[in-house]
VODO-99014 format. One record per residue (C-alpha): chain; residue in one letter; x, y, z; residue number from 1. Coordinates in nm, 3 decimals. Layout:
(drenvex A a (X Y Z) NUM)
...
! end
This chain:
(drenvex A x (-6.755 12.251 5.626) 1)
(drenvex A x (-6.652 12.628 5.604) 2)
(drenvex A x (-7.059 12.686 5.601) 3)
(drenvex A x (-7.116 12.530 5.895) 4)
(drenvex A x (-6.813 12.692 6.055) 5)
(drenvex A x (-6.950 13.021 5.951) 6)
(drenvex A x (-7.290 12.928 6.090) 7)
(drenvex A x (-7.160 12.821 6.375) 8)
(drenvex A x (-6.966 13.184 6.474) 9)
(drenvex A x (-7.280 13.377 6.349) 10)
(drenvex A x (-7.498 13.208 6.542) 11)
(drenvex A x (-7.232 13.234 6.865) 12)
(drenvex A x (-7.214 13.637 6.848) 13)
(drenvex A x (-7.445 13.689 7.123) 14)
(drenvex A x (-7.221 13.505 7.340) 15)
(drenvex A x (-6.882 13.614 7.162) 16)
(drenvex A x (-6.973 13.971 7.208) 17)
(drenvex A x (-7.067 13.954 7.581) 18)
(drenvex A x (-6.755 13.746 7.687) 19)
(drenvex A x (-6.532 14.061 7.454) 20)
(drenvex A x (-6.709 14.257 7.691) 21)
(drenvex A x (-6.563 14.091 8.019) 22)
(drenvex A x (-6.243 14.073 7.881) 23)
(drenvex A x (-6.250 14.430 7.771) 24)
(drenvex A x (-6.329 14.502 8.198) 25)
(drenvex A x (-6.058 14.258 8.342) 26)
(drenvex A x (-5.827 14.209 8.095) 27)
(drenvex A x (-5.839 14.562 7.882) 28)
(drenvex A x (-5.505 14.522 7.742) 29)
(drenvex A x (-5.575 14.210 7.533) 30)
(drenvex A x (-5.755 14.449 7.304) 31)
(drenvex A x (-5.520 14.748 7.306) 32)
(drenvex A x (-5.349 14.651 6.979) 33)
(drenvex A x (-5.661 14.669 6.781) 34)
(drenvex A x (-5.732 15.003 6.894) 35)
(drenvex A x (-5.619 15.211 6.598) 36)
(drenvex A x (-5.694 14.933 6.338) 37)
(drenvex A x (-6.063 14.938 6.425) 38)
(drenvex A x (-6.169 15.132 6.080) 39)
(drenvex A x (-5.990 14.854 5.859) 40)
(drenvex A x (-6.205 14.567 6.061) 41)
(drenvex A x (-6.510 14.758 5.956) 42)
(drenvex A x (-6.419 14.817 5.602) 43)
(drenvex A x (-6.399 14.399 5.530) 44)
(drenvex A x (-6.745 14.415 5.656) 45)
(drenvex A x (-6.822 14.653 5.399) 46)
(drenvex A x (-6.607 14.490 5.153) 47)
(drenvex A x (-6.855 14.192 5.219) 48)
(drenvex A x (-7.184 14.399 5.205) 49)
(drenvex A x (-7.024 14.519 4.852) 50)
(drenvex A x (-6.989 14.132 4.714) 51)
(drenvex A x (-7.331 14.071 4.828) 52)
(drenvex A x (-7.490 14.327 4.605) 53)
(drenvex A x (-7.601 14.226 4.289) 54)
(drenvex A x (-7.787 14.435 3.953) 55)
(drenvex A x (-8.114 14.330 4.080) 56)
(drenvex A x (-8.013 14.547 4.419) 57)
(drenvex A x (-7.991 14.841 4.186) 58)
(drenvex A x (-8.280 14.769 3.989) 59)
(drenvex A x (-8.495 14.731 4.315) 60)
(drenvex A x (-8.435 15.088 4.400) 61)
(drenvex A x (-8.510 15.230 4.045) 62)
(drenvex A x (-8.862 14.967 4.054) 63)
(drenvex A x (-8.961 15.091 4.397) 64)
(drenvex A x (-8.840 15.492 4.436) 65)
(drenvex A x (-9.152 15.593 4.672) 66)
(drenvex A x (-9.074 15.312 4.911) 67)
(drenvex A x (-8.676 15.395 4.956) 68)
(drenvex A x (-8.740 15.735 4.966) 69)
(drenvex A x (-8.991 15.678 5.237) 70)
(drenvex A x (-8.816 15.463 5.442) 71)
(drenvex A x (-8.454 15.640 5.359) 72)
(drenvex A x (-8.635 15.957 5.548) 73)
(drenvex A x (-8.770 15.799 5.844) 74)
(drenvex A x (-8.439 15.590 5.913) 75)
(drenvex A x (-8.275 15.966 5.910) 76)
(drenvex A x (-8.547 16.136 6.100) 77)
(drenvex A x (-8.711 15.890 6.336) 78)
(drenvex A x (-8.408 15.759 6.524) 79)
(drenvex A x (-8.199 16.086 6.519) 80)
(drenvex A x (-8.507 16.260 6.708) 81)
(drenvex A x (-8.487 15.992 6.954) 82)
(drenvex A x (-8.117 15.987 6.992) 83)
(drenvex A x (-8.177 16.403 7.055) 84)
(drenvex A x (-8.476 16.333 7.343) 85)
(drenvex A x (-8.280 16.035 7.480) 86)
(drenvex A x (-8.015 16.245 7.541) 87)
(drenvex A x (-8.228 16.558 7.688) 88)
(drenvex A x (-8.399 16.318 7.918) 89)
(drenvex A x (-8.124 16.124 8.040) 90)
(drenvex A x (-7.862 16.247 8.264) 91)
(drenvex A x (-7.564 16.049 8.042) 92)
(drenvex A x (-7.198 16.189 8.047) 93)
(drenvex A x (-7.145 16.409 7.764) 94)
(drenvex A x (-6.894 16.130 7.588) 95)
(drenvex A x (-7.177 15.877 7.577) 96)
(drenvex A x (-7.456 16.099 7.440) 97)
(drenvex A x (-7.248 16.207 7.172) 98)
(drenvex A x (-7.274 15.781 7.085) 99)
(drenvex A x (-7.642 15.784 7.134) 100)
(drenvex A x (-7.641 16.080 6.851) 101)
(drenvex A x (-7.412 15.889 6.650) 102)
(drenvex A x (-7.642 15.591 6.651) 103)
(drenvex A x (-7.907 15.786 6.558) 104)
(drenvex A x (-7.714 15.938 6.278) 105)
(drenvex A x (-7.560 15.603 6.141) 106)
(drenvex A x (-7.733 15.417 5.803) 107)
(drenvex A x (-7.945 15.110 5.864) 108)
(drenvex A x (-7.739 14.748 5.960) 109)
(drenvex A x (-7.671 14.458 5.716) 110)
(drenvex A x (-7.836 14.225 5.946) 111)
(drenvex A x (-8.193 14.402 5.876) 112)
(drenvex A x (-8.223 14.167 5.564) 113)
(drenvex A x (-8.154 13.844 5.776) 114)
(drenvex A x (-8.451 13.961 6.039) 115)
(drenvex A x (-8.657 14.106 5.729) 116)
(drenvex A x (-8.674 13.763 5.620) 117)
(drenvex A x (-8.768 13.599 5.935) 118)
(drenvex A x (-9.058 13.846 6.007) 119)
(drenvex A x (-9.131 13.742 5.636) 120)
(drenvex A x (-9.106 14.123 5.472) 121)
(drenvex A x (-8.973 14.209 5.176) 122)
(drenvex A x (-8.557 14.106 5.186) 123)
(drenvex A x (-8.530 14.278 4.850) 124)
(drenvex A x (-8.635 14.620 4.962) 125)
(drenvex A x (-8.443 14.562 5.314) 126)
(drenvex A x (-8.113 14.523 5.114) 127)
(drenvex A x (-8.196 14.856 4.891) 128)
(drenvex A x (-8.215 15.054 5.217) 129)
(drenvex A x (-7.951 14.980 5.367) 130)
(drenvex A x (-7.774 15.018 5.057) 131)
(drenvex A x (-7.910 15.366 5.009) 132)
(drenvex A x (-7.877 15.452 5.373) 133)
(drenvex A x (-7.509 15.339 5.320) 134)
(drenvex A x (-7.419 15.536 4.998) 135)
(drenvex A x (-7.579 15.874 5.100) 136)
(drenvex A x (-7.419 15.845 5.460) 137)
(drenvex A x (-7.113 16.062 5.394) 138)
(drenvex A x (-7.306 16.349 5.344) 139)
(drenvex A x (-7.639 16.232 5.602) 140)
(drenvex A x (-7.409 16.122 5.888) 141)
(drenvex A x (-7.226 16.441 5.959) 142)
(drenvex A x (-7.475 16.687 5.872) 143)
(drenvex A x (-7.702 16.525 6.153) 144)
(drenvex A x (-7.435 16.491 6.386) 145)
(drenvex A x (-7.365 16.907 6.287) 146)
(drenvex A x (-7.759 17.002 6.375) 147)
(drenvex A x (-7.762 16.807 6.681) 148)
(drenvex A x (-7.483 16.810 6.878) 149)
(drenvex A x (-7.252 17.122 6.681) 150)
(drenvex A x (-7.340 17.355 6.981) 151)
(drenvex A x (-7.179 17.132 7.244) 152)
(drenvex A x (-6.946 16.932 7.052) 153)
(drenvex A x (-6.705 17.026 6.792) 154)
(drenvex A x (-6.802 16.840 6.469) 155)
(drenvex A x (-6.591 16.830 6.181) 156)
(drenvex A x (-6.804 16.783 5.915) 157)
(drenvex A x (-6.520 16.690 5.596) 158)
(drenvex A x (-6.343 16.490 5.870) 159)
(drenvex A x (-6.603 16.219 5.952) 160)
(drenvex A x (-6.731 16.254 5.564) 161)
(drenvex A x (-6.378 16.135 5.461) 162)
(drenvex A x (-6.377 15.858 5.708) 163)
(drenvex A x (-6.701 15.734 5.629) 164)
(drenvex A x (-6.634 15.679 5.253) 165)
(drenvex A x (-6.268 15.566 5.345) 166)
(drenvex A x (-6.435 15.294 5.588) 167)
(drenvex A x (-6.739 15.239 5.405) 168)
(drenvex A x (-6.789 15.337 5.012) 169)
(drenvex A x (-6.432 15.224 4.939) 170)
(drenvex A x (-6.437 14.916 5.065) 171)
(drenvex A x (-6.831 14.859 4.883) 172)
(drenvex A x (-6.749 14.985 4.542) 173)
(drenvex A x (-6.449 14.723 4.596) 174)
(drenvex A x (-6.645 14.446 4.672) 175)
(drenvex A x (-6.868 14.546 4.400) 176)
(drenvex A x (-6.606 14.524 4.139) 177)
(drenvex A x (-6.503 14.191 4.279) 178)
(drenvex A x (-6.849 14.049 4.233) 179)
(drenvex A x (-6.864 14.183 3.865) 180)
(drenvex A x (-6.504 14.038 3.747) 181)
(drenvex A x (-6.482 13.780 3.970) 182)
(drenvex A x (-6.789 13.617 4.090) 183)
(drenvex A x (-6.723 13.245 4.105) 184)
(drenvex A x (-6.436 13.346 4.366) 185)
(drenvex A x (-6.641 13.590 4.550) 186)
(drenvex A x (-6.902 13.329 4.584) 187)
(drenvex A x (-6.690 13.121 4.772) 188)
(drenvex A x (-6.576 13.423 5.003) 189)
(drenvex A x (-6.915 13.513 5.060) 190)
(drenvex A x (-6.999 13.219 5.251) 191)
(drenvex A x (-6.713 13.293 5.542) 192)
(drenvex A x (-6.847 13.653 5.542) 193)
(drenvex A x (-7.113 13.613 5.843) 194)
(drenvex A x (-6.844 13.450 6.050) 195)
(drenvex A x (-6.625 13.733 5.932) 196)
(drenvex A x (-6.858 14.034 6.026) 197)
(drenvex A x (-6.941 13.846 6.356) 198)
(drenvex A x (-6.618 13.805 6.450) 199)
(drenvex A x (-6.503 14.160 6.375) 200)
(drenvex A x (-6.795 14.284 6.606) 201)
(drenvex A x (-6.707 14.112 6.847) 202)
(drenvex A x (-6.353 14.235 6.842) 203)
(drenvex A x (-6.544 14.585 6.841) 204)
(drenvex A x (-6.694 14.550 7.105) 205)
(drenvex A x (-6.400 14.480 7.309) 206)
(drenvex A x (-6.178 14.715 7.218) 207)
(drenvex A x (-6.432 14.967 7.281) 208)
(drenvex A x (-6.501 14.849 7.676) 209)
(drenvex A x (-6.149 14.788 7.719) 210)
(drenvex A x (-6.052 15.192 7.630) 211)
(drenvex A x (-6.371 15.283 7.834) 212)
(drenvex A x (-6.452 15.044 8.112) 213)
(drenvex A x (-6.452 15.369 8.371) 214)
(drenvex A x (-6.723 15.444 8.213) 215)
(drenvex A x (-6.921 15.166 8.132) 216)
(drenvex A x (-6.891 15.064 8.493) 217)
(drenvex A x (-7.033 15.370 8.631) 218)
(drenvex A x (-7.310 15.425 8.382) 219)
(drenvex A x (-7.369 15.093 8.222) 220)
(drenvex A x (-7.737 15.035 8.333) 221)
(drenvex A x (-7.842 15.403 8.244) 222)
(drenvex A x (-7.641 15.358 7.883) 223)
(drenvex A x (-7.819 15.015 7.827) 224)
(drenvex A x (-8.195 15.185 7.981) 225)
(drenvex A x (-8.152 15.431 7.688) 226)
(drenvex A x (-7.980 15.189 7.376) 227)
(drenvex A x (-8.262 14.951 7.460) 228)
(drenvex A x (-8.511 15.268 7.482) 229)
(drenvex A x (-8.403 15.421 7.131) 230)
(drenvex A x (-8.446 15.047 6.975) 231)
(drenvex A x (-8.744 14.979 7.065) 232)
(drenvex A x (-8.907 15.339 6.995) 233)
(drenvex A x (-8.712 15.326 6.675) 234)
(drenvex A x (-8.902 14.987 6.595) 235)
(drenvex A x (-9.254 15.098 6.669) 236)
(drenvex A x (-9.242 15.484 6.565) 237)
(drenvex A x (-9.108 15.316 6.253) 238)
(drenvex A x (-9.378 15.094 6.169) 239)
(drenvex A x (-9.657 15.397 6.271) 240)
(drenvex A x (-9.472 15.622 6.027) 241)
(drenvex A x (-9.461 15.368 5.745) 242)
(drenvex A x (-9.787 15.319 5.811) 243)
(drenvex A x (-9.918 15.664 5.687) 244)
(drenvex A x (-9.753 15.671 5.376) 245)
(drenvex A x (-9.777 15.271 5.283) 246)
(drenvex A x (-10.035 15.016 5.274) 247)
(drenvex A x (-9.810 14.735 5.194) 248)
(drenvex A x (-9.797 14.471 5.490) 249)
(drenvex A x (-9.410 14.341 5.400) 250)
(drenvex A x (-9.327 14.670 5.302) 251)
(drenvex A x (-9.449 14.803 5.595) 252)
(drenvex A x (-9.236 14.620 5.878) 253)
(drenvex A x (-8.912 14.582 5.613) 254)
(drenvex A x (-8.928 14.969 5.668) 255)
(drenvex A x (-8.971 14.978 6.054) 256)
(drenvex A x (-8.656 14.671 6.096) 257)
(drenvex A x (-8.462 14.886 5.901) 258)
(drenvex A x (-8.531 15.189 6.110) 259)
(drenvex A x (-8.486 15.026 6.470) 260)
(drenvex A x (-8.163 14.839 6.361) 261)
(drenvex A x (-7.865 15.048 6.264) 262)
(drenvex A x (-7.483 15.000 6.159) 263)
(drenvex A x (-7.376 15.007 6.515) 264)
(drenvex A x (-6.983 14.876 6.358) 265)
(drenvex A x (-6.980 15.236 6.217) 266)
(drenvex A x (-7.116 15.435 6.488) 267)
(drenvex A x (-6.835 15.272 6.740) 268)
(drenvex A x (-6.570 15.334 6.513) 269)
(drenvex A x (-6.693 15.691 6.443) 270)
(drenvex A x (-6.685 15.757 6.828) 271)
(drenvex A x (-6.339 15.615 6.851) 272)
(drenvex A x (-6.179 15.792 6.567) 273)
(drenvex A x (-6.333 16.118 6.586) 274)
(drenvex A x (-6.455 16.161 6.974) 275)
(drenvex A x (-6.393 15.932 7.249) 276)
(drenvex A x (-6.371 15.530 7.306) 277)
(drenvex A x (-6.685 15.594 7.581) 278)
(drenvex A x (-6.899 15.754 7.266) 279)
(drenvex A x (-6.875 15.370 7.087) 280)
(drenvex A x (-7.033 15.226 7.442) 281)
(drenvex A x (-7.392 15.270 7.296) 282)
(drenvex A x (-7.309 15.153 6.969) 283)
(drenvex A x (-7.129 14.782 7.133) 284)
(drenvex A x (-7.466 14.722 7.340) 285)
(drenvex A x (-7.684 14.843 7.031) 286)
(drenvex A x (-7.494 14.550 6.835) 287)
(drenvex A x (-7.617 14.265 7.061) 288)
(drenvex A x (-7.912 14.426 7.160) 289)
(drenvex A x (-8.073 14.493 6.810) 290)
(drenvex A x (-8.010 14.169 6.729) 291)
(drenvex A x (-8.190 14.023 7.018) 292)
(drenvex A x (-8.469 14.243 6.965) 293)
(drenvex A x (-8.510 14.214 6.590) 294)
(drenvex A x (-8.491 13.803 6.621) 295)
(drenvex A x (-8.813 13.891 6.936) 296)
(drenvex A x (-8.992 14.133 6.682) 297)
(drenvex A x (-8.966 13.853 6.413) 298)
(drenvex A x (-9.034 13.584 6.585) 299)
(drenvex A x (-9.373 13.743 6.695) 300)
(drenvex A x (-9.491 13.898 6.370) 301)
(drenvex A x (-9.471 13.538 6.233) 302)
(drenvex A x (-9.632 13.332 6.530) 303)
(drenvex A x (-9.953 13.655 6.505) 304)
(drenvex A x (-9.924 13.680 6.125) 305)
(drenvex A x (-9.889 14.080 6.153) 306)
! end
């Protein structure tokens, strides 16, 4: 029953996260209270990510170095290089493009295994990047959001480090633990944690339009042009890349999914806790969007057997 009820959410998001959205435009005050309590939403997703890894996580990065370091580089590279010409080419207001940056900047999503799977590429190798991506964040995250945007925006580098492993590692290394001592109870946790994660999005997502609907009112279209822009470049300039240093098929597109899709939870609760509420606006569309796209992406690599 709780499985199907979990399914059930999941599956719903799409719809959840677009009707937070409304609310967060007329009724903006039903989503005031979570405002400040955004980080601790995040962290049970992380808390969940945590019980999901297993020893054979670990193992798959020590079994397969070349590939996470290759695709740990272009996830950090391809899509912060995008977020930096997206920004140069767009006329967005200067609270927004610090998002885009932050996007680019942010580790790879949990939902790249789900869509790895679908498109039929390797799941285990999916769930060691973002891992990876995840763990070496607190250092990755700010430094890229120094380079980029520490000439027009002040950046405080042990700041955002601190809330990243207060929001992120904590919370993992907790849920490890859990899984190690007490697995048969984590087990049943587990299977309420897609409803979980869905639901806390979508809560996200709303409290970030409701402290910023100005804004995504008068630049909405332009905000989506580009989120949509830097996910779909992300996707193919991620699959080219791969290409040149990997001749592995499932490899291949695990690498460019987990490029194009990126922990959009963290991102928006970066931008509210260290810049502005209109900063997490490209972060709430990337959530729905990349999800979208990656299920598209997926659903065509299997029906032309890329």
């Amino acid at each position: 029953m709780l499985k199907q009820i979990s399914k059930l959410i999941t599956s719903g998001m799409p719809f959840g996260v677009i009707l937070a959205g409304v609310l967060g435009i007329i009724e903006p005050q039903l989503f005031f209270w979570f405002a400040d309590k955004i980080a601790y939403f995040l962290g049970v997703i992380m808390l969940g990510m945590g019980m999901s890894l297993t020893t054979t996580d670990f193992k798959t990065v020590l079994k397969n170095p070349r590939l996470i370091i290759v695709g740990t580089v272009l996830q950090f590279t391809i899509m912060p290089i995008l977020a930096y010409a997206l920004i140069k080419i767009f006329p967005l207001p200067a609270d927004v493009a610090i998002g885009v940056i932050l996007l680019g900047a942010c580790p790879g999503a949990t939902a790249t295994s789900v869509i790895t799977y679908l498109a039929k590429g390797n799941v285990a190798l999916s769930v060691a990047l973002t891992m990876v991506t995840t763990l070496v964040a607190p250092i990755i995250t700010p430094f890229l959001l120094l380079i980029i945007a520490g000439t027009w925006v002040e950046i405080n580098f042990l700041s955002i480090m601190i809330s990243i492993i207060e929001i992120v590692i904590i919370p993992i290394s907790i849920g490890i633990l859990f899984n190690r001592f007490f697995a048969a109870y984590c087990t049943k946790i587990k299977i309420a944690m897609p409803a979980i994660s869905a639901l806390t999005i979508i809560i996200l997502v709303g409290t970030v339009v409701s402290l910023s609907a100005d804004v995504l009112l008068n630049s909405g279209l332009l905000i989506f042009a580009v989120v949509v822009i830097h996910n779909l470049c992300g996707l193919l300039l991620g699959y080219w890349a791969a290409k040149l240093f990997i001749t592995d098929k499932a490899a291949i597109k695990t690498i460019a999914i987990n490029v194009g899709m990126k922990n959009s939870g963290l991102a928006a609760s970066l931008a509210v806790l260290h810049f502005t509420a209109a900063g997490g606006i490209p972060a709430a569309i990337f959530s729905v969007w990349h999800n979208i796209s990656g299920s598209l992406l997926a659903a065509y690599i299997r029906k032309n057997k890329v």
